[in-house]
PDB file with SEQRES, HELIX, SHEET and CRYST1 records, atoms N, CA, C and O in Angstrom:
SEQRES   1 A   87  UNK UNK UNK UNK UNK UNK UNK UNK UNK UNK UNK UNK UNK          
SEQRES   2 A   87  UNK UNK UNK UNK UNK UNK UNK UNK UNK UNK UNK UNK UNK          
SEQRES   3 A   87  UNK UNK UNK UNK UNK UNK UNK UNK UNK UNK UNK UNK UNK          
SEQRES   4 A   87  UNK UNK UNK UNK UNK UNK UNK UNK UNK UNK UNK UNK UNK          
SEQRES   5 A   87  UNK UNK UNK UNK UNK UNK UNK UNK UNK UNK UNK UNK UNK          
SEQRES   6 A   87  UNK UNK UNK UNK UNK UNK UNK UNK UNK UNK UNK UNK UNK          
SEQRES   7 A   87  UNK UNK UNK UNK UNK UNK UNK UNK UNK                          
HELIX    1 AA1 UNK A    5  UNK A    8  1                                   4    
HELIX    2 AA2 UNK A   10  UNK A   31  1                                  22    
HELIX    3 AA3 UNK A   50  UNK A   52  5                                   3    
HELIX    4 AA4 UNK A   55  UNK A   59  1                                   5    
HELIX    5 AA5 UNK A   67  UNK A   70  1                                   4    
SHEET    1 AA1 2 UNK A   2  UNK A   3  0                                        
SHEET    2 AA1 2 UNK A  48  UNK A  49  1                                        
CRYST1    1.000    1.000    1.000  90.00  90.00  90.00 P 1           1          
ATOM      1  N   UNK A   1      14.329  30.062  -9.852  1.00  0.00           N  
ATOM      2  CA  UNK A   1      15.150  29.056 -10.416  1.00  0.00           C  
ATOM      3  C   UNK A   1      16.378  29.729 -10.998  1.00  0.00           C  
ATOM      4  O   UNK A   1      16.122  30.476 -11.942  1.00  0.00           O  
ATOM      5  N   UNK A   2      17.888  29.618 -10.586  1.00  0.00           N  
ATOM      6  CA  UNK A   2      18.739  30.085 -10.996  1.00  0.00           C  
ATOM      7  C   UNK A   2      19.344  28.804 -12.223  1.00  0.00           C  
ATOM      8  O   UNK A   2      19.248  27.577 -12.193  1.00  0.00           O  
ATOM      9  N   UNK A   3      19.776  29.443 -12.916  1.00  0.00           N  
ATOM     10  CA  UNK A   3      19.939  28.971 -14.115  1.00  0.00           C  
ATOM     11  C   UNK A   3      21.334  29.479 -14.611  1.00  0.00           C  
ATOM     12  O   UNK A   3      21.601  30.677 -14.512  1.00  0.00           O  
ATOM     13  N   UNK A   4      22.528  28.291 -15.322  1.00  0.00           N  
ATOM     14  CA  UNK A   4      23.705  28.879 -15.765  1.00  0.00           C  
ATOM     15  C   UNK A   4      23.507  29.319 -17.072  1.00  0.00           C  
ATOM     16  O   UNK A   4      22.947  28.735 -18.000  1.00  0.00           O  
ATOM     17  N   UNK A   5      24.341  31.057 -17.013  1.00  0.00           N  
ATOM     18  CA  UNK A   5      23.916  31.461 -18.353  1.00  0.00           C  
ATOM     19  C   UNK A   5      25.257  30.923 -18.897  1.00  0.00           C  
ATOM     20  O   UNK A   5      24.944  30.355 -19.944  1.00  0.00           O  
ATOM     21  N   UNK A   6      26.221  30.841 -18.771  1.00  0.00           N  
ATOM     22  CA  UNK A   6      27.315  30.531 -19.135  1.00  0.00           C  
ATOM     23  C   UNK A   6      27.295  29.077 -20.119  1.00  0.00           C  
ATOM     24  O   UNK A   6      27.804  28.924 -21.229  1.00  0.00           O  
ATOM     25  N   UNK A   7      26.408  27.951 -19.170  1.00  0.00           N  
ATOM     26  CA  UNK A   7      27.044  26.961 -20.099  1.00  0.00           C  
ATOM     27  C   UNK A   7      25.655  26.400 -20.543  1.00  0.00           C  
ATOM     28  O   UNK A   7      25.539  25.526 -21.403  1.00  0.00           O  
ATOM     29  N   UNK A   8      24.542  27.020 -19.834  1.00  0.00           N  
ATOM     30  CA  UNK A   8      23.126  26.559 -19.926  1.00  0.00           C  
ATOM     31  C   UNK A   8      22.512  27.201 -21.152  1.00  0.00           C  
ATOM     32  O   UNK A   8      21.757  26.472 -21.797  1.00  0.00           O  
ATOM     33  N   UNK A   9      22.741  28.693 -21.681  1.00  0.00           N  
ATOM     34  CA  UNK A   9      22.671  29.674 -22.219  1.00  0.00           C  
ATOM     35  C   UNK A   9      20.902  29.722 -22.563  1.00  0.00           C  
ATOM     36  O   UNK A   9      20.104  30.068 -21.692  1.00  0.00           O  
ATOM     37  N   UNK A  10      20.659  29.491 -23.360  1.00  0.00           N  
ATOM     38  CA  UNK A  10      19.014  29.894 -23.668  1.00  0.00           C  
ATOM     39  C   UNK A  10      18.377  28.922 -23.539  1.00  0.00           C  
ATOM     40  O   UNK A  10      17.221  29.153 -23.185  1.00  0.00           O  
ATOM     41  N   UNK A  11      18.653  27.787 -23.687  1.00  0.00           N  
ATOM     42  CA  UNK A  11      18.033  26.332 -23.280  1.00  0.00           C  
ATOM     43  C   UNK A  11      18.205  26.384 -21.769  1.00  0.00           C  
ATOM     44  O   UNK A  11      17.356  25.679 -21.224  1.00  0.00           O  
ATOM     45  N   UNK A  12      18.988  26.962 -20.953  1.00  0.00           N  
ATOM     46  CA  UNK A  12      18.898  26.909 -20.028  1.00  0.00           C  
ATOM     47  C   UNK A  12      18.015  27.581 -19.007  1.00  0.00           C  
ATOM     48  O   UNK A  12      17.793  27.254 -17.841  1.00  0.00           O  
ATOM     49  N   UNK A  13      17.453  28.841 -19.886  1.00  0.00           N  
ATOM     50  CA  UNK A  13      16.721  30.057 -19.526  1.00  0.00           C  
ATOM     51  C   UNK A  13      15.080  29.438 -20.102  1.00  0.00           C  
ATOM     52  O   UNK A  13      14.046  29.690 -19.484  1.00  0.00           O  
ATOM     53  N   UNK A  14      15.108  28.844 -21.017  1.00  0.00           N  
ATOM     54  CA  UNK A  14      14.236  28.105 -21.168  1.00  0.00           C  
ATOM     55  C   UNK A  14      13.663  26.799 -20.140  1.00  0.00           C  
ATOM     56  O   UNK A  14      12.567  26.621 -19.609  1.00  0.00           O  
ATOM     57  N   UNK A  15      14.629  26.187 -20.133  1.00  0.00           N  
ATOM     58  CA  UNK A  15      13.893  24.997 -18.818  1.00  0.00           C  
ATOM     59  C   UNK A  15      13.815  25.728 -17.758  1.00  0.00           C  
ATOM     60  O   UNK A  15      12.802  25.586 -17.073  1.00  0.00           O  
ATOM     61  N   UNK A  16      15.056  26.905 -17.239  1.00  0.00           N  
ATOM     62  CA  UNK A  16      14.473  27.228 -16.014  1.00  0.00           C  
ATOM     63  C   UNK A  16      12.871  28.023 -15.818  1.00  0.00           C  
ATOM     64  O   UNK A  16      12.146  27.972 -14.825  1.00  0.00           O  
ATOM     65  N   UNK A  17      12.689  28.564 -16.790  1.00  0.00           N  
ATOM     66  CA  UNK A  17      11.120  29.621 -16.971  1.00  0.00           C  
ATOM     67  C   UNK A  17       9.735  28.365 -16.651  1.00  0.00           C  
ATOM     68  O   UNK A  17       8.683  28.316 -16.014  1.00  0.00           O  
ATOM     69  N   UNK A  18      10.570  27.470 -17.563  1.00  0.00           N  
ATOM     70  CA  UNK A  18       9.651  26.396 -17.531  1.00  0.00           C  
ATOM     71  C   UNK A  18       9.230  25.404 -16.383  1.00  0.00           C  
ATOM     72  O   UNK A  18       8.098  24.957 -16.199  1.00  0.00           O  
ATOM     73  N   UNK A  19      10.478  25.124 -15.575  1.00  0.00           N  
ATOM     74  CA  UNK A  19      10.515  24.639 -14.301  1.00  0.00           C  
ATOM     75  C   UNK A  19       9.385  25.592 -13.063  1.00  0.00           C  
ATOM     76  O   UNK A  19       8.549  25.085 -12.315  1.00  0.00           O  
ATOM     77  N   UNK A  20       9.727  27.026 -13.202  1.00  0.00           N  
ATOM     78  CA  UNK A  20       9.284  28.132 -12.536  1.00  0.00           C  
ATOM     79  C   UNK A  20       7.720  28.087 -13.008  1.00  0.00           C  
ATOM     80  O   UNK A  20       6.837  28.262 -12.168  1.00  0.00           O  
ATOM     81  N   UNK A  21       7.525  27.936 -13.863  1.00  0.00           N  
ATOM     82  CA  UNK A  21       5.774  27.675 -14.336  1.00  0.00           C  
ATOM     83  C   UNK A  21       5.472  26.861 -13.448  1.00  0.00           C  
ATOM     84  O   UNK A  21       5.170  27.213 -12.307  1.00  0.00           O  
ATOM     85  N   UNK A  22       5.522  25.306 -13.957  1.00  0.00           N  
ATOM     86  CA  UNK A  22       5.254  24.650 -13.260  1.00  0.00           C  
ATOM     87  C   UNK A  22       4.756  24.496 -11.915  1.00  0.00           C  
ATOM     88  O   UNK A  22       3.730  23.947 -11.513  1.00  0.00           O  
ATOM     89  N   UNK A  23       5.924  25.241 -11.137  1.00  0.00           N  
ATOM     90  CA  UNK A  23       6.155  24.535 -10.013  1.00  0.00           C  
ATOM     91  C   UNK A  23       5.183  25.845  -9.023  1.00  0.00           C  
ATOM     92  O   UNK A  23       4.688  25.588  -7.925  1.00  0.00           O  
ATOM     93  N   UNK A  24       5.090  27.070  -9.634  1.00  0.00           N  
ATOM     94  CA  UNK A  24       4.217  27.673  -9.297  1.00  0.00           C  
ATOM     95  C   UNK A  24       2.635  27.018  -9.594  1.00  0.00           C  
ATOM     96  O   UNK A  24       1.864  26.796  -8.662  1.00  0.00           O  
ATOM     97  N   UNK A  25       2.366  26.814 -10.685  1.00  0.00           N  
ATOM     98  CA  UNK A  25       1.124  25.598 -10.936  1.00  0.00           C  
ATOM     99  C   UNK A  25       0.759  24.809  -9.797  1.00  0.00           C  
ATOM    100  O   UNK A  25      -0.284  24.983  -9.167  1.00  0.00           O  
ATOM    101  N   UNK A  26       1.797  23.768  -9.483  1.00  0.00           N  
ATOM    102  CA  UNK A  26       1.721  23.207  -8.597  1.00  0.00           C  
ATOM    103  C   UNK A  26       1.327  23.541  -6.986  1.00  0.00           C  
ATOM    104  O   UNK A  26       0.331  23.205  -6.345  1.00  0.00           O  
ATOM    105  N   UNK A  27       2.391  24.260  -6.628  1.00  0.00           N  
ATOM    106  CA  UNK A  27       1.912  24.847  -5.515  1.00  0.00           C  
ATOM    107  C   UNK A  27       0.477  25.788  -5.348  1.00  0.00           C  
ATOM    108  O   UNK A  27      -0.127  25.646  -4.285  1.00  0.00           O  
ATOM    109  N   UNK A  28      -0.040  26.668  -6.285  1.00  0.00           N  
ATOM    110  CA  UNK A  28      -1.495  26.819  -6.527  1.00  0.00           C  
ATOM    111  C   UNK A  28      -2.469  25.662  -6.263  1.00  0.00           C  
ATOM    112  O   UNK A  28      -3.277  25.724  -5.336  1.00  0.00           O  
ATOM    113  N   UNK A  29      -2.397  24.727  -6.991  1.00  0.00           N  
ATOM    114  CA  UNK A  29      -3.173  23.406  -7.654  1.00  0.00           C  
ATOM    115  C   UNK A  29      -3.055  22.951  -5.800  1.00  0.00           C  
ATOM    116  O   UNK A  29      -4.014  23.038  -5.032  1.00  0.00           O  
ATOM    117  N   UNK A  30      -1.721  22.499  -5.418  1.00  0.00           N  
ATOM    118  CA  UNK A  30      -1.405  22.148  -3.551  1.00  0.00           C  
ATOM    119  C   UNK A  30      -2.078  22.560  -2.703  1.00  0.00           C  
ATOM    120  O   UNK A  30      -2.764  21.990  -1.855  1.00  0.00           O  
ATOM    121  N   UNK A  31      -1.758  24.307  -3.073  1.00  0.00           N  
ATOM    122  CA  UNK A  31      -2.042  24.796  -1.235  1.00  0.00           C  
ATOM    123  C   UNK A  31      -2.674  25.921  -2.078  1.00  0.00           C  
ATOM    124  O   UNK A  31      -2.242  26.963  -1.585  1.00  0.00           O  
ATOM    125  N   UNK A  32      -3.326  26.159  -2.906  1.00  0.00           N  
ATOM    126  CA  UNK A  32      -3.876  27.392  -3.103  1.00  0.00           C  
ATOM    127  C   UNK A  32      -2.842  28.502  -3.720  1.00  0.00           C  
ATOM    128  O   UNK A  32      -1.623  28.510  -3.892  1.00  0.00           O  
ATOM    129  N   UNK A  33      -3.814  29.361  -3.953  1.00  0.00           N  
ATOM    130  CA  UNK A  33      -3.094  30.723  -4.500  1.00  0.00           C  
ATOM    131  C   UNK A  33      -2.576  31.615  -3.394  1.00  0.00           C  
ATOM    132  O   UNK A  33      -3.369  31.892  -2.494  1.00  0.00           O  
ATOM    133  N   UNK A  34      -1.290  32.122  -3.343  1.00  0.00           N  
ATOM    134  CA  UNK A  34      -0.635  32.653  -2.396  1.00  0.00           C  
ATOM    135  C   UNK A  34      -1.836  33.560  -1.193  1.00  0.00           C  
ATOM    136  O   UNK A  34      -1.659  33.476   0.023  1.00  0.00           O  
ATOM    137  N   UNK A  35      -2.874  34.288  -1.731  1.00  0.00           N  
ATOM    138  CA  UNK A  35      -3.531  35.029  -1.147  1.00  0.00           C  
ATOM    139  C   UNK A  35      -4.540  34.569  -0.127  1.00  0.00           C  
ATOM    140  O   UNK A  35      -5.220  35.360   0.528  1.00  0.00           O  
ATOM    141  N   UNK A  36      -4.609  33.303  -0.023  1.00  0.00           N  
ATOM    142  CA  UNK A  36      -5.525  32.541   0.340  1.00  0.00           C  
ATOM    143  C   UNK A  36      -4.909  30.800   1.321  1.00  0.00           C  
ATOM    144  O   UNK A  36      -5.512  30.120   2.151  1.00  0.00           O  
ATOM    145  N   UNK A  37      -3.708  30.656   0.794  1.00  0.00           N  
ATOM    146  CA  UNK A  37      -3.314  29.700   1.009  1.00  0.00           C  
ATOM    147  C   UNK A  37      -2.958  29.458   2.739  1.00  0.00           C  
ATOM    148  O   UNK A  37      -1.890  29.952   3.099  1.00  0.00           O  
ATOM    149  N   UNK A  38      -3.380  29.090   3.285  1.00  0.00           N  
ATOM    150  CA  UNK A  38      -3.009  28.425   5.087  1.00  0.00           C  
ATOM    151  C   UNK A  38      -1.935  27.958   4.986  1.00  0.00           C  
ATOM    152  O   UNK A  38      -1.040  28.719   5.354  1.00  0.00           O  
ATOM    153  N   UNK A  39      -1.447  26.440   4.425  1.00  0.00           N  
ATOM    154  CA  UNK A  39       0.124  26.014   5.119  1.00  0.00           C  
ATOM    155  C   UNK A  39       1.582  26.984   4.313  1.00  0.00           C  
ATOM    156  O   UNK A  39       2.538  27.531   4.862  1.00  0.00           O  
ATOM    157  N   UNK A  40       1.346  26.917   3.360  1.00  0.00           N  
ATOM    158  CA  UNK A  40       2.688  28.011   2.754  1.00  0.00           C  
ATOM    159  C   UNK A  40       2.258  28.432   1.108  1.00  0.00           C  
ATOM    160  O   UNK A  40       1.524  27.877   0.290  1.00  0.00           O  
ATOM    161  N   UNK A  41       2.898  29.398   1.070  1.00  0.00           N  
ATOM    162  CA  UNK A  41       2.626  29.925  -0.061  1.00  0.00           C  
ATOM    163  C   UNK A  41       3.971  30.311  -1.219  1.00  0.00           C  
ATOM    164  O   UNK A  41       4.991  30.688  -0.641  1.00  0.00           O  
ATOM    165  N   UNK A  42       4.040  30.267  -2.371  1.00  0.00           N  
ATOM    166  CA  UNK A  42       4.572  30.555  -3.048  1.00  0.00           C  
ATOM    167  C   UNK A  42       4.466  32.146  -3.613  1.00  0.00           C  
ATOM    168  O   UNK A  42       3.649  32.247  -4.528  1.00  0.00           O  
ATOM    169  N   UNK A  43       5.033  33.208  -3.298  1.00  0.00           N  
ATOM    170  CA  UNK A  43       4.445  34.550  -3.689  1.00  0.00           C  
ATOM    171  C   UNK A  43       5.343  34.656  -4.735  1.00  0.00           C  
ATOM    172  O   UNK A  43       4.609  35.164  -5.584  1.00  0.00           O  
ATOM    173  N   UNK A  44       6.625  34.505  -5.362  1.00  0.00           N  
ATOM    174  CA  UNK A  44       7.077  33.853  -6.386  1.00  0.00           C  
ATOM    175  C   UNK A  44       7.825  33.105  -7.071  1.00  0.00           C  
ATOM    176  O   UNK A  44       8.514  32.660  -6.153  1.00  0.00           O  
ATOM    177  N   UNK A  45       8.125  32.738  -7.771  1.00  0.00           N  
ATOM    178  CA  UNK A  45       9.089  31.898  -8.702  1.00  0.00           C  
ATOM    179  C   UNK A  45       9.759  32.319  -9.910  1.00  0.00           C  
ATOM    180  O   UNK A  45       9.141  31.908 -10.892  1.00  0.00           O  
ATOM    181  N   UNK A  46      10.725  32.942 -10.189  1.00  0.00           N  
ATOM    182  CA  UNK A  46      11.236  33.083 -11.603  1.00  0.00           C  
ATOM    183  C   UNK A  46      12.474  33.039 -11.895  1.00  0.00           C  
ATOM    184  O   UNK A  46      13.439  33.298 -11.176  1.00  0.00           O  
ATOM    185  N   UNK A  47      12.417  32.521 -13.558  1.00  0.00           N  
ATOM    186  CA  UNK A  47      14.431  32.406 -13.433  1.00  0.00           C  
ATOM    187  C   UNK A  47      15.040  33.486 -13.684  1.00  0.00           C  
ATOM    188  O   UNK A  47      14.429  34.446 -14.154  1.00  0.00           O  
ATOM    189  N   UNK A  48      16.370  33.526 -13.413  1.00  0.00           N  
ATOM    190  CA  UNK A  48      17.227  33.950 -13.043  1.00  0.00           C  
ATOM    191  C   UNK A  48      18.624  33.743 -13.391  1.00  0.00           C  
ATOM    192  O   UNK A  48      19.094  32.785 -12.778  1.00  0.00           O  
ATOM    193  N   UNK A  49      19.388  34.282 -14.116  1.00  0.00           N  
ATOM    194  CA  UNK A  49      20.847  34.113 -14.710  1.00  0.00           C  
ATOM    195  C   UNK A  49      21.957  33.954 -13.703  1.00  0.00           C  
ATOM    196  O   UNK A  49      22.365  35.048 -13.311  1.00  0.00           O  
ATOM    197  N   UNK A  50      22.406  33.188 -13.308  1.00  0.00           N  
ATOM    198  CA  UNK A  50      23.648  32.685 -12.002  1.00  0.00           C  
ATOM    199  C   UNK A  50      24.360  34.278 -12.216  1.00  0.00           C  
ATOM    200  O   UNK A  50      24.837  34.980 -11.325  1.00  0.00           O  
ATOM    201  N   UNK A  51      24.263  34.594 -13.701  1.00  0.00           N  
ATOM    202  CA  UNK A  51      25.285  35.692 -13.820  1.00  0.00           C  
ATOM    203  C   UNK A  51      24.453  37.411 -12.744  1.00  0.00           C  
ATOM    204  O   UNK A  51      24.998  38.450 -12.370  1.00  0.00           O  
ATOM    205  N   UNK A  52      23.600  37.116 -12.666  1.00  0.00           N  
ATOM    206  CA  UNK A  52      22.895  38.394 -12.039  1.00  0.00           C  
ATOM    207  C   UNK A  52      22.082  38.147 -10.637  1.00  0.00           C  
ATOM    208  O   UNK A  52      21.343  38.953 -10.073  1.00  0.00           O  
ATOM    209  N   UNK A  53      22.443  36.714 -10.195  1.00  0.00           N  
ATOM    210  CA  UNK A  53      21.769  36.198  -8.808  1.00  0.00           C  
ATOM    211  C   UNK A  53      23.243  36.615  -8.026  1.00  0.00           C  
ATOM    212  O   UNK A  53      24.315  36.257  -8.515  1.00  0.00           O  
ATOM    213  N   UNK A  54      23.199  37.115  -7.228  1.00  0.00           N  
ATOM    214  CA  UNK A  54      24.118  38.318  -6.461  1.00  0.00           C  
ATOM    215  C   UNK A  54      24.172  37.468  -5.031  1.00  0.00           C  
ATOM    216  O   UNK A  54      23.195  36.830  -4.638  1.00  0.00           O  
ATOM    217  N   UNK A  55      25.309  37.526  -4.367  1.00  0.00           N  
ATOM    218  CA  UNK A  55      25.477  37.110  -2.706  1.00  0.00           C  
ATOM    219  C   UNK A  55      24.090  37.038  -1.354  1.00  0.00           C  
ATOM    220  O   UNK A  55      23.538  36.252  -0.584  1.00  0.00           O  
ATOM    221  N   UNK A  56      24.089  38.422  -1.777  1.00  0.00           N  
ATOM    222  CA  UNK A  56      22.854  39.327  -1.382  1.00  0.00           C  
ATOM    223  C   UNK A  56      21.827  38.449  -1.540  1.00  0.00           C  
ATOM    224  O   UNK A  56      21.342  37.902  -0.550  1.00  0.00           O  
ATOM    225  N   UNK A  57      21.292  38.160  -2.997  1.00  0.00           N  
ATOM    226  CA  UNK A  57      20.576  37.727  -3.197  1.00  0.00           C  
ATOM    227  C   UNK A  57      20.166  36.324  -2.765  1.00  0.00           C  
ATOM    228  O   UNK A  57      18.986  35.999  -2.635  1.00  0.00           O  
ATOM    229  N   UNK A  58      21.132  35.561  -2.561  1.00  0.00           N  
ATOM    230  CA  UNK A  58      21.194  33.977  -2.146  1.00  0.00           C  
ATOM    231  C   UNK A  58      20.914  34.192  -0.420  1.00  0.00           C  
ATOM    232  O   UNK A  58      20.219  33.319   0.100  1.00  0.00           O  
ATOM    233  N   UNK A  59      21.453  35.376   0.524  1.00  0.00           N  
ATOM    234  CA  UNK A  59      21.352  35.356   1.729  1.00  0.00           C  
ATOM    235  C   UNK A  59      19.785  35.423   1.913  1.00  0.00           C  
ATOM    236  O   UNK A  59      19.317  34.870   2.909  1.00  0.00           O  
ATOM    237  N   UNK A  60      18.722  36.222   0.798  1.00  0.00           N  
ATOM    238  CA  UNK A  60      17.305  36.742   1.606  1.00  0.00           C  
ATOM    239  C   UNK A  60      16.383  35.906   0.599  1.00  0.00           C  
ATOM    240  O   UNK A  60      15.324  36.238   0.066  1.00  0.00           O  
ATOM    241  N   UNK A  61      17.013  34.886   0.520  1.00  0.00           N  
ATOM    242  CA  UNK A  61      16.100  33.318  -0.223  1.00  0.00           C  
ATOM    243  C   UNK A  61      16.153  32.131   0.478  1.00  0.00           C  
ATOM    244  O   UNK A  61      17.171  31.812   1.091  1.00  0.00           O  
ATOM    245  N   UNK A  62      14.990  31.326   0.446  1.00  0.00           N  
ATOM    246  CA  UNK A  62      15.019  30.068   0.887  1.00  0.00           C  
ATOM    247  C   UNK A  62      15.610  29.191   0.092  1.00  0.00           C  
ATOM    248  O   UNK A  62      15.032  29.186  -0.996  1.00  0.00           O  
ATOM    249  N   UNK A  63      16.709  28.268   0.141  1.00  0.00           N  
ATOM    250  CA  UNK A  63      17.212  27.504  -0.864  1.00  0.00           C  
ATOM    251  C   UNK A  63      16.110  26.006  -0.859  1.00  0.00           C  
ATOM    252  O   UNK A  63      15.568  25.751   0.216  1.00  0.00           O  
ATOM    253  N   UNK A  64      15.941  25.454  -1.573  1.00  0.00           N  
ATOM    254  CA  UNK A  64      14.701  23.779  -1.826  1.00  0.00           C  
ATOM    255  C   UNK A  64      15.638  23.234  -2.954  1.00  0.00           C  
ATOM    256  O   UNK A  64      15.700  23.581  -4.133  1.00  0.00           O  
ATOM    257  N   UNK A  65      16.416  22.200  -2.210  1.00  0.00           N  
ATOM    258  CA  UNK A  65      17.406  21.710  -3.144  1.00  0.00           C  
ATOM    259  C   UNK A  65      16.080  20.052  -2.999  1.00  0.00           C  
ATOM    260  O   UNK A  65      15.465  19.724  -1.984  1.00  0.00           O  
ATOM    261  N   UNK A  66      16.040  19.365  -4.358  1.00  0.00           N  
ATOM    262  CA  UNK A  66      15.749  18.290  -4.424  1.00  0.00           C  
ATOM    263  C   UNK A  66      16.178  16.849  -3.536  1.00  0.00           C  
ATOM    264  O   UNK A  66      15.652  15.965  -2.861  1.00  0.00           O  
ATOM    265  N   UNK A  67      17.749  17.365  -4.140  1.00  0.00           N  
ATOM    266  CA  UNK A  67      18.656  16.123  -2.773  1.00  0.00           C  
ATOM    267  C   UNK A  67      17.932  15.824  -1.624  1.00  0.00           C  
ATOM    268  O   UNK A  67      17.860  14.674  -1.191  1.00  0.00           O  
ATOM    269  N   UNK A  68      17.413  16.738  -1.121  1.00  0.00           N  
ATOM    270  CA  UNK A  68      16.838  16.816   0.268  1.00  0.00           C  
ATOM    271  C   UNK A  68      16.157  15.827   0.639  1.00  0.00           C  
ATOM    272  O   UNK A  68      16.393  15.030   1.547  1.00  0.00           O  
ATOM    273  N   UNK A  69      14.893  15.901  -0.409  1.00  0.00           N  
ATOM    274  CA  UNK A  69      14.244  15.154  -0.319  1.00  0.00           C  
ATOM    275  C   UNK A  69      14.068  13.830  -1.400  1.00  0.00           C  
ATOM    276  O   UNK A  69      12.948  13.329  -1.295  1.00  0.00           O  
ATOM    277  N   UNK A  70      14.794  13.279  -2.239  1.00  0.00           N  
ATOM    278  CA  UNK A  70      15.391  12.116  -2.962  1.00  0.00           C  
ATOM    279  C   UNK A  70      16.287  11.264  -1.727  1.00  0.00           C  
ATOM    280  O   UNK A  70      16.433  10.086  -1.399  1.00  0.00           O  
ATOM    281  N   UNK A  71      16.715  12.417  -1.330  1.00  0.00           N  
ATOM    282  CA  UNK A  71      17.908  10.926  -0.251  1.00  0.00           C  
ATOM    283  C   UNK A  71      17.425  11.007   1.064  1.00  0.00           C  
ATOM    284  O   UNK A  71      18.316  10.991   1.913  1.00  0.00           O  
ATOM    285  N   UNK A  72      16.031  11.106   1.569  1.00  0.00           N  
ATOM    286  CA  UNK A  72      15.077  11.058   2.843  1.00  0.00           C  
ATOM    287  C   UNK A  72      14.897   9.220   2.790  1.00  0.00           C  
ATOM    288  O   UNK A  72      14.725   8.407   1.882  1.00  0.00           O  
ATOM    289  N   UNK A  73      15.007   9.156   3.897  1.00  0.00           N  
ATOM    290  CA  UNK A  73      14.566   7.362   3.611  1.00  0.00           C  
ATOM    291  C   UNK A  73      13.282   7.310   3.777  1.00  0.00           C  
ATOM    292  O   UNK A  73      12.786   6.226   3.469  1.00  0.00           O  
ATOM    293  N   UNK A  74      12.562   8.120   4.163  1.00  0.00           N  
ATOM    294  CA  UNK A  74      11.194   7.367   4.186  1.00  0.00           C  
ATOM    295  C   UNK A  74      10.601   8.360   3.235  1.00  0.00           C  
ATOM    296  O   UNK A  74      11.076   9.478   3.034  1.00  0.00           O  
ATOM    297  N   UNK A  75       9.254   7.748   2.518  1.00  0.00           N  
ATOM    298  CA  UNK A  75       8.872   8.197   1.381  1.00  0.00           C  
ATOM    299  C   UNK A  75       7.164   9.463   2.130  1.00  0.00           C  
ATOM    300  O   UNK A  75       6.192   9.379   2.880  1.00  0.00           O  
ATOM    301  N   UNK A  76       7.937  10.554   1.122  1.00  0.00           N  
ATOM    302  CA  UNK A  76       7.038  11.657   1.353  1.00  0.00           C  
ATOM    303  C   UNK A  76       6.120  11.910   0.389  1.00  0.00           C  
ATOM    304  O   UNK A  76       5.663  13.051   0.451  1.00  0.00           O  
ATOM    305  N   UNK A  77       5.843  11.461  -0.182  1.00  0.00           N  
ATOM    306  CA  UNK A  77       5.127  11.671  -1.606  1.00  0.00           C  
ATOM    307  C   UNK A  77       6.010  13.182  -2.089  1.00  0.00           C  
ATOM    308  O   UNK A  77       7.161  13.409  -1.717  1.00  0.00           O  
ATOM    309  N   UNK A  78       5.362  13.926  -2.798  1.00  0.00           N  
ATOM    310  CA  UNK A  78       6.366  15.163  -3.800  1.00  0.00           C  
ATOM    311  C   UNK A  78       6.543  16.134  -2.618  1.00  0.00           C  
ATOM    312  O   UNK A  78       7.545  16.841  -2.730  1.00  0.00           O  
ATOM    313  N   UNK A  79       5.917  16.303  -1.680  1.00  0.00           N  
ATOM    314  CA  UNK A  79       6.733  17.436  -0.455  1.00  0.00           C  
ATOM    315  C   UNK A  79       6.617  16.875   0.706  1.00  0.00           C  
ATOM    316  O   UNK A  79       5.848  16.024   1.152  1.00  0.00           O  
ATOM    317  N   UNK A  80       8.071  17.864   1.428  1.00  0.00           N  
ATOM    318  CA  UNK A  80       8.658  17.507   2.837  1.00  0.00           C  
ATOM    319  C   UNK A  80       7.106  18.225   4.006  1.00  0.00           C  
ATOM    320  O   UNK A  80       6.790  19.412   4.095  1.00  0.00           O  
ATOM    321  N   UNK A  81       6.617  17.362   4.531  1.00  0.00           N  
ATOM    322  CA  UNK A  81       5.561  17.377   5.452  1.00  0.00           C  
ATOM    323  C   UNK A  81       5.337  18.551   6.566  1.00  0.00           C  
ATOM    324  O   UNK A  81       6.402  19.126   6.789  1.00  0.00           O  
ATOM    325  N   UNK A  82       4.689  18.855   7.017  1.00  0.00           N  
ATOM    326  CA  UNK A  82       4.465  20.285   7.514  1.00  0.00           C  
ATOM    327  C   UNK A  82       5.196  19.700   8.577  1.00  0.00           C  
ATOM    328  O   UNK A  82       5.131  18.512   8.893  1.00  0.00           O  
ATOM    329  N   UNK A  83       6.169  20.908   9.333  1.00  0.00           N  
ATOM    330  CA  UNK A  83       6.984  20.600  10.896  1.00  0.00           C  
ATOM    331  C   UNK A  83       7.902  19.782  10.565  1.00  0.00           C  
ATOM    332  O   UNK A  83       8.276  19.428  11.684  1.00  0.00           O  
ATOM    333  N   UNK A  84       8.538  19.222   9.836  1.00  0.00           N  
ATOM    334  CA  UNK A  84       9.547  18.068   9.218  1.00  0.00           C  
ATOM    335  C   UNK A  84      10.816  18.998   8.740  1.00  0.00           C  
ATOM    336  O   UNK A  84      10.678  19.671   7.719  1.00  0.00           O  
ATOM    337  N   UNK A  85      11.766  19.029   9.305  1.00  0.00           N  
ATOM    338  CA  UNK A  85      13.016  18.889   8.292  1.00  0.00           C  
ATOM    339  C   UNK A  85      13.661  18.429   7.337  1.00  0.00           C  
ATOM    340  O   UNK A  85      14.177  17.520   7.986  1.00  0.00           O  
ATOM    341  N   UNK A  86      13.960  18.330   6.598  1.00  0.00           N  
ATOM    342  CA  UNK A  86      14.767  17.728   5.047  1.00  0.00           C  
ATOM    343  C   UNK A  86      15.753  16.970   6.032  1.00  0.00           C  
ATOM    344  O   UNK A  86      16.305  17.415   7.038  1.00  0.00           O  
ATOM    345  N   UNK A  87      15.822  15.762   5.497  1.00  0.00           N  
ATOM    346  CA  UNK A  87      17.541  14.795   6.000  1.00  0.00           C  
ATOM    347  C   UNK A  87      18.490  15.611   5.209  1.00  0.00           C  
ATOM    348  O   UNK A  87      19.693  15.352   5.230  1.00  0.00           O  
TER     349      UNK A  87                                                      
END                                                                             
């Protein structure tokens, strides 16, 4: 979870840590713990200061923007379906 340190500053480093819990939770609780898991795995999640997330860094990441799946017309429940593309 990249997070602005600039205007987000510690509240921002805060929801993002917190988002990154979660959503690792989740995906455990989903599909299992990375070591074990069949359809995909989460190996990790953590935030990250916009100020130290590097070019580099954005090229050898998967981006999961929400939009994706909020403006899908047909309803997926909370994830995009195995073999499915994001609209």
């Amino acid at each position: 979870m990249v997070y602005d340190a600039t205007e987000g500053g510690t509240q921002g480093r805060l929801s993002a840590e917190r988002v990154a819990s979660q959503l690792r939770e989740l995906f455990d609780k989903t599909y299992d713990e990375p070591n074990v898991a069949t359809e995909i795995a989460l190996d990790a999640c953590e935030a990250v200061a916009d100020t130290h997330f590097t070019l580099s860094d954005l090229r050898r990441v998967d981006r999961w923007r929400f939009e994706y799946i909020s403006l899908h017309g047909d309803d997926n429940g909370d994830f995009v379906p195995v073999g499915e593309a994001p609209a």
